[in-house]
C-alpha positions in Angstrom: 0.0 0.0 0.0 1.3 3.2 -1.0 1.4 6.2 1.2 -0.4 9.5 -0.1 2.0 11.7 -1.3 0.5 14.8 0.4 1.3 12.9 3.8 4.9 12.3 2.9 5.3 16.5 2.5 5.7 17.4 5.7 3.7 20.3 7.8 4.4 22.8 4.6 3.6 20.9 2.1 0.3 19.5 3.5 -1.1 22.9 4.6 -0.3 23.4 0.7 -2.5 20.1 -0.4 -5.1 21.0 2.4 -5.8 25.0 1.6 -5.6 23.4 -2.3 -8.5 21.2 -1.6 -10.2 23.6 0.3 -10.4 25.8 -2.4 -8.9 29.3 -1.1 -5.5 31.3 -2.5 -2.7 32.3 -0.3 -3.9 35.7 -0.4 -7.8 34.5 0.9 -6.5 32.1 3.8 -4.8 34.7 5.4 -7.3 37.4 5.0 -10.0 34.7 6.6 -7.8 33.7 9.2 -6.6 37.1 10.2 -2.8 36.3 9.5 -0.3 38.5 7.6 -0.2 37.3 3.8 3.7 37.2 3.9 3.9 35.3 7.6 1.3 32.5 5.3 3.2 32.6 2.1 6.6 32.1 4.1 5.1 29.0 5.8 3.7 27.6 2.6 7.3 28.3 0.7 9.3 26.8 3.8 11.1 29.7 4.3 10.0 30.2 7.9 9.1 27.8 11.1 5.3 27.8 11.8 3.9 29.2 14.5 1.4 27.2 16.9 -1.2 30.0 17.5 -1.2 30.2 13.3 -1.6 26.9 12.2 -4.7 26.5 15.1 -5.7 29.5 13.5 -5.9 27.6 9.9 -7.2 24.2 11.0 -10.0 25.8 13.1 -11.0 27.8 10.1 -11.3 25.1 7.6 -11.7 21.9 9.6 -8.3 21.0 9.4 -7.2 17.9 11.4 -4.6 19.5 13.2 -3.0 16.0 14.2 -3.2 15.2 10.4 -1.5 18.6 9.6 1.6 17.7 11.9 1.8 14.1 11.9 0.3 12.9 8.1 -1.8 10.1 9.8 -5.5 10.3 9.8 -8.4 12.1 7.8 -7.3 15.6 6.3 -10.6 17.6 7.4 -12.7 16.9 10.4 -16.2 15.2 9.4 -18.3 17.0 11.8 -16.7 20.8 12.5 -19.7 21.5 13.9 -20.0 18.9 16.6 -15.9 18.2 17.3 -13.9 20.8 17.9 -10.3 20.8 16.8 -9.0 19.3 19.6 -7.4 16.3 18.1 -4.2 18.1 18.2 -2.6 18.8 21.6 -1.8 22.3 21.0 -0.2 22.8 24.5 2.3 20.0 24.1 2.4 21.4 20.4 3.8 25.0 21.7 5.6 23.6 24.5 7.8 21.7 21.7 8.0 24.8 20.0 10.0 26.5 22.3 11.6 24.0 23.6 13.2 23.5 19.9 13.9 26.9 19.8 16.4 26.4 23.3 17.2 23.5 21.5 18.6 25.4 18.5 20.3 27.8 20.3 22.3 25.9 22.9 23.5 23.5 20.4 24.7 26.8 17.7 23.4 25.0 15.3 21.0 26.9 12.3 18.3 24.6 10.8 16.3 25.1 7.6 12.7 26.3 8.6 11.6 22.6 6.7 13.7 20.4 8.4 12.7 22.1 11.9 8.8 21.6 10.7 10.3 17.9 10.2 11.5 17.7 13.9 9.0 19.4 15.4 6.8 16.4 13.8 8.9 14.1 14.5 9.0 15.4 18.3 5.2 16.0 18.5 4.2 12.0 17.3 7.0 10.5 19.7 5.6 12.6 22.8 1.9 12.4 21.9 2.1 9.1 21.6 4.2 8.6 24.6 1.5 10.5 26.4 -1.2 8.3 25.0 0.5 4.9 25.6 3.0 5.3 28.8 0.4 8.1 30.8 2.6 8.2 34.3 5.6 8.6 32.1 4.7 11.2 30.0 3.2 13.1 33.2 6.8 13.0 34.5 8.3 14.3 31.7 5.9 16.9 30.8 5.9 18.5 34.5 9.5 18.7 34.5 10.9 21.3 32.3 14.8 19.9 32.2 13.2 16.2 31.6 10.6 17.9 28.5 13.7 20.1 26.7 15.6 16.8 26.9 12.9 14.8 25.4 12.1 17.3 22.8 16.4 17.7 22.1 16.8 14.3 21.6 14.3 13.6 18.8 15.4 17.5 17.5 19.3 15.4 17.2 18.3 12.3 16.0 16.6 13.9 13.3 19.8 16.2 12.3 22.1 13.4 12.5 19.6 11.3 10.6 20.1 13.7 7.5 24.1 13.4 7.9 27.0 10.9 6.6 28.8 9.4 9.1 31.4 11.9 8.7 29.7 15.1 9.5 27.7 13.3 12.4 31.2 13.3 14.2 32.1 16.4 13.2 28.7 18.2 14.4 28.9 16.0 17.5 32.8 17.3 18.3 31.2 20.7 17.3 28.7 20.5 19.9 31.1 18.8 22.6 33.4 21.7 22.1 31.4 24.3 22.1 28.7 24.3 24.6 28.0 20.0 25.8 26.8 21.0 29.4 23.7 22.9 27.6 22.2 20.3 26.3 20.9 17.7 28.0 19.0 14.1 27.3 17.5 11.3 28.8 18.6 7.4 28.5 16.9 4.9 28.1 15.7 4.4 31.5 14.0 7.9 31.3 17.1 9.6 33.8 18.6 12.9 32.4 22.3 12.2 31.5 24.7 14.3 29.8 26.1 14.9 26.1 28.8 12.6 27.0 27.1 9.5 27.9 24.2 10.4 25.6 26.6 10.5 22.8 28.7 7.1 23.9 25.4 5.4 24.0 23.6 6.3 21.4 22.9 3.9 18.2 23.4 5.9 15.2 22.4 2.9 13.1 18.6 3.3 14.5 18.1 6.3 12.4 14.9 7.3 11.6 13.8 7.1 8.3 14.2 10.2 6.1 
């Protein structure tokens, strides 16, 4: 079975397919949803990160699923807007990944192509929802602990980067990193215990990459 090619485009390329099938310019869905055109267009082109508040603005306006919008699973519009609200989408845990990417980003002095962040912050968003879902007293450790939720949130924002990389630039950006700043950043093992870059980095299995 194939997958749909629209849920293979990550969050900028499916708001694309999903304002497409709706029917409405660029111009129009940001006029209706009260957002600058050129904060919309720069979305839709990738060359900025979206915005939490913006895309609930979008899917609340046309129905769309908002955990179809970040994750690709599911139906693209909600059947009943009338009767469901968008609520399908954590949007707390959404902006709380947000920003904790953004500490992410700047502790490790690393820049990241607005596209590839929308992949993380996907990527980040699935893992944790799901873990919330699934692993309930877990996830409520996590989440109520800032230090334990920036390490969660690091770690799949990492594994994604050095997912994109040859095995010789994922030791170089790792020695970057060590140099530079290691005691910024700051992940959990496999037990769910914060460790350091160090131990993180010795014990990591780089040939577990995720998919790209």
């Amino acid at each position: 079975m194939s997958i749909p090619e629209h849920t293979a485009l990550g969050i900028p390329g499916r708001l694309r397919h999903a304002l497409k099938k709706v029917g409405v310019s660029i111009a129009r869905a940001a006029e209706l949803c009260d957002i600058p055109y050129r904060t919309l267009q720069n979305y839709l082109l990738e060359n900025r990160s979206p915005a939490s508040d913006v895309l609930q603005k979008i899917c609340n306006k046309f129905s769309i699923n908002g955990h179809w919008l970040l994750t690709g699973d599911g139906n693209i519009f909600i059947q009943n807007p009338k009767s469901v609200s968008n609520s399908d989408l954590n949007w707390s845990l959404l902006r709380k990944i947000l920003i904790s990417i953004e500490k992410s980003e700047i502790n490790s002095a690393l820049y990241v192509n607005p596209s590839e962040k929308a992949t993380a912050i996907s990527i980040a968003y699935s893992d944790l929802n799901y873990l919330a879902q699934s692993h309930p007293k877990e996830a409520a450790k996590i989440f109520g602990d800032e230090k334990l939720f920036d390490a969660a949130v690091t770690q799949f924002f990492m594994r994604r980067m050095l997912s994109l990389m040859d095995d010789e630039n994922v030791q170089d950006f790792l020695g970057r990193i060590a140099e530079d700043n290691p005691s910024q950043l700051v992940f959990i093992d496999n037990d769910g215990n914060l460790t350091n870059f160090e131990e993180w980095r010795e014990r990591a299995e780089w040939d577990e990459k995720p998919s790209r």
